[in-house]
mmCIF file of the C-alpha atoms, coordinates in Angstrom:
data_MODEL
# 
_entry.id   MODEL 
# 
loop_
_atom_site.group_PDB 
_atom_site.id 
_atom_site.type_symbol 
_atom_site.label_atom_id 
_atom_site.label_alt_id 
_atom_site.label_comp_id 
_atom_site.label_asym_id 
_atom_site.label_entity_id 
_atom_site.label_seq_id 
_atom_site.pdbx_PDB_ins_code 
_atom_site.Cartn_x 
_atom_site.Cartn_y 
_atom_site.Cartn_z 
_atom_site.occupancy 
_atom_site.B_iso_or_equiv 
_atom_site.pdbx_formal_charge 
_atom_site.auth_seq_id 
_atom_site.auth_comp_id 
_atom_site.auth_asym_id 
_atom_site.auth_atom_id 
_atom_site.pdbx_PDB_model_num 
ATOM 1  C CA . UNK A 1 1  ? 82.841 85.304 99.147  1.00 0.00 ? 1  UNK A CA 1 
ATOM 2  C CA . UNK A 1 2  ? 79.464 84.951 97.087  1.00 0.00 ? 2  UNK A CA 1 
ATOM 3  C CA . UNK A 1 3  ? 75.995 84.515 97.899  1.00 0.00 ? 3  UNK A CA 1 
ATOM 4  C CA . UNK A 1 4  ? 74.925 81.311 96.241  1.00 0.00 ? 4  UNK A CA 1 
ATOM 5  C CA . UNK A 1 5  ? 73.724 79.896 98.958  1.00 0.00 ? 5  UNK A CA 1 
ATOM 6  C CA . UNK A 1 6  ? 71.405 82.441 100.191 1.00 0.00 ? 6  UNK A CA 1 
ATOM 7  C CA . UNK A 1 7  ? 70.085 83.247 96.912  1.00 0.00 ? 7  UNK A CA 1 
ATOM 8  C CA . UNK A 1 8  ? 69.498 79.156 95.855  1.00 0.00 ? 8  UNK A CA 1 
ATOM 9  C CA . UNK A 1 9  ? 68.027 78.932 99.615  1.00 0.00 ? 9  UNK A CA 1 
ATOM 10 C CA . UNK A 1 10 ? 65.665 82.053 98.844  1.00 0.00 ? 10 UNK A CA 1 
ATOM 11 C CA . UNK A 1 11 ? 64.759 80.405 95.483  1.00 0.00 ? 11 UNK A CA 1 
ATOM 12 C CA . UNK A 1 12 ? 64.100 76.744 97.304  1.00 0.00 ? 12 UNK A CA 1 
ATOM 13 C CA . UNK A 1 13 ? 66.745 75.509 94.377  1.00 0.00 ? 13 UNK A CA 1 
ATOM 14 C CA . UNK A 1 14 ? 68.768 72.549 95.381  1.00 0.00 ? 14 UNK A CA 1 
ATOM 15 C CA . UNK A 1 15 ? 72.072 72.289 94.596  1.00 0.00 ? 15 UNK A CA 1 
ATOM 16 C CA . UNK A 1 16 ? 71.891 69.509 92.862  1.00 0.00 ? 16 UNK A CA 1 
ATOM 17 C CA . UNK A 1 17 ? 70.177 70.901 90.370  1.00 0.00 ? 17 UNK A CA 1 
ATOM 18 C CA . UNK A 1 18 ? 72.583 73.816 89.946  1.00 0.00 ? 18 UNK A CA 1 
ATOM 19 C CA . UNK A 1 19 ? 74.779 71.558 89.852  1.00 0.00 ? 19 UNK A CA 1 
ATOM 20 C CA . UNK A 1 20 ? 72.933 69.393 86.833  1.00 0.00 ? 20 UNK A CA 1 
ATOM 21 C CA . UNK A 1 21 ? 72.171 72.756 85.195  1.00 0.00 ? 21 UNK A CA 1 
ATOM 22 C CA . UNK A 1 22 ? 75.757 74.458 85.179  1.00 0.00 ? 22 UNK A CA 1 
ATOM 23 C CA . UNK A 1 23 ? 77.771 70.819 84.562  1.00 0.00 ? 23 UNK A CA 1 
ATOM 24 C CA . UNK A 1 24 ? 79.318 70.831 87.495  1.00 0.00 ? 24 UNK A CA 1 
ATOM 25 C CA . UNK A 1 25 ? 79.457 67.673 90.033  1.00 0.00 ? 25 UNK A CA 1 
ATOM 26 C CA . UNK A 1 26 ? 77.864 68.368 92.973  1.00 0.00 ? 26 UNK A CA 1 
ATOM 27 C CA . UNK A 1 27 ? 81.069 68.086 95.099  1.00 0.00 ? 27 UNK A CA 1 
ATOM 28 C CA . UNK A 1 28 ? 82.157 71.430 93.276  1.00 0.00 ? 28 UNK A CA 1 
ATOM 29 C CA . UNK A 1 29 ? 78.997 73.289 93.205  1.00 0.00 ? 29 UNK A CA 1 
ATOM 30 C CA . UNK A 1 30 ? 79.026 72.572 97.116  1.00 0.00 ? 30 UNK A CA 1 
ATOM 31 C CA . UNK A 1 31 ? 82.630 73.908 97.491  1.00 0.00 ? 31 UNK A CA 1 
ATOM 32 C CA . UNK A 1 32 ? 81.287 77.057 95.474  1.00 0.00 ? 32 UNK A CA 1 
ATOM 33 C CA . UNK A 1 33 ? 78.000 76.847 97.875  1.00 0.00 ? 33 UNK A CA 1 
ATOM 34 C CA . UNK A 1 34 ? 79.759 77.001 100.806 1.00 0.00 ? 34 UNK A CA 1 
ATOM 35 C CA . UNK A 1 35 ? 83.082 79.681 99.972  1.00 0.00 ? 35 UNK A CA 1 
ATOM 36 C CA . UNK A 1 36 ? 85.829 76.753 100.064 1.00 0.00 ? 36 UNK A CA 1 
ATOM 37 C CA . UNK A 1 37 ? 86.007 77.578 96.225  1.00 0.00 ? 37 UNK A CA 1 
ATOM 38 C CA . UNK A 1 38 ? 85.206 80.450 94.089  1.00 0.00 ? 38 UNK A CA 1 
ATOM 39 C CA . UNK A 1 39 ? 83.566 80.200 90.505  1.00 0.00 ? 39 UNK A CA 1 
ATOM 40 C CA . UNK A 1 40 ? 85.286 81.568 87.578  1.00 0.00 ? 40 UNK A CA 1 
ATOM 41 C CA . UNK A 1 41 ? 83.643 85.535 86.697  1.00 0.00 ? 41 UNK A CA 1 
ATOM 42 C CA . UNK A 1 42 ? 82.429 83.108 83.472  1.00 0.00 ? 42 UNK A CA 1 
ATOM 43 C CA . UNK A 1 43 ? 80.994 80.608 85.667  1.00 0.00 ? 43 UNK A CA 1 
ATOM 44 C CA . UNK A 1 44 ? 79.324 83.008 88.297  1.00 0.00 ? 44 UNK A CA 1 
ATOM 45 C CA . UNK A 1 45 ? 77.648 84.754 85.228  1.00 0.00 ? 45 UNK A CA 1 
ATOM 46 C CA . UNK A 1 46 ? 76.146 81.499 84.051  1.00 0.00 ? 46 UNK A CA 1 
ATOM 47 C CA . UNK A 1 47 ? 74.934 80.665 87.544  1.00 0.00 ? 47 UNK A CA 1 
ATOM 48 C CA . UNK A 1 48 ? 73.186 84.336 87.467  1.00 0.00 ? 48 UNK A CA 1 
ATOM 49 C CA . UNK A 1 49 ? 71.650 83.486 84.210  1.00 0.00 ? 49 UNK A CA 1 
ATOM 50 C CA . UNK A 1 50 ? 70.556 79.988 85.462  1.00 0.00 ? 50 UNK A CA 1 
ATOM 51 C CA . UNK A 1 51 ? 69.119 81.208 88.449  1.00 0.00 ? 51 UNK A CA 1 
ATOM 52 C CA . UNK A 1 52 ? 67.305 84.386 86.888  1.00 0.00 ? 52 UNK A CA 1 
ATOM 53 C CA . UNK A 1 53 ? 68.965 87.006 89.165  1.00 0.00 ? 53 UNK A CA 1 
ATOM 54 C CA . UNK A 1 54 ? 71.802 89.868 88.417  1.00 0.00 ? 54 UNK A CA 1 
ATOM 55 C CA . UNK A 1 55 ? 75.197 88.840 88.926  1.00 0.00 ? 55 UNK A CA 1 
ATOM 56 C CA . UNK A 1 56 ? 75.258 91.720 91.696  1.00 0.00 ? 56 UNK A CA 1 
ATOM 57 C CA . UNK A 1 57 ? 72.965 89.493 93.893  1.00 0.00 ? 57 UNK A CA 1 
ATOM 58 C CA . UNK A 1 58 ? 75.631 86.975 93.795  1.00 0.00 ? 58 UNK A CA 1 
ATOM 59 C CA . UNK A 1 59 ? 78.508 88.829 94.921  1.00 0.00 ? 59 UNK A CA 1 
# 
């Protein structure tokens, strides 16, 4: 489980422009959104860095 959502909702970030920003289609990004998938550790980092918070706040 990760907190994506919660932190891109805190952040008023859409995920379509996560999903722009980390090269992802949006279909994906959703499925990492919403826990049906789970990014890579690689991919979760990038989406910290992207989203200026610690990976912690993520997981």
């Amino acid at each position: 489980m990760n907190r994506i959502k919660e932190v891109l909702e805190e952040k008023g970030i859409k995920q379509t422009w996560l999903a722009e920003k980390i090269g992802k289609s949006f279909s994906q990004t959703n499925a990492y959104v919403c826990n049906r998938r789970q990014p890579s550790l690689k991919q979760l980092f990038e989406i910290a860095k992207i989203l200026n918070v610690d990976v912690k706040n993520l997981i």
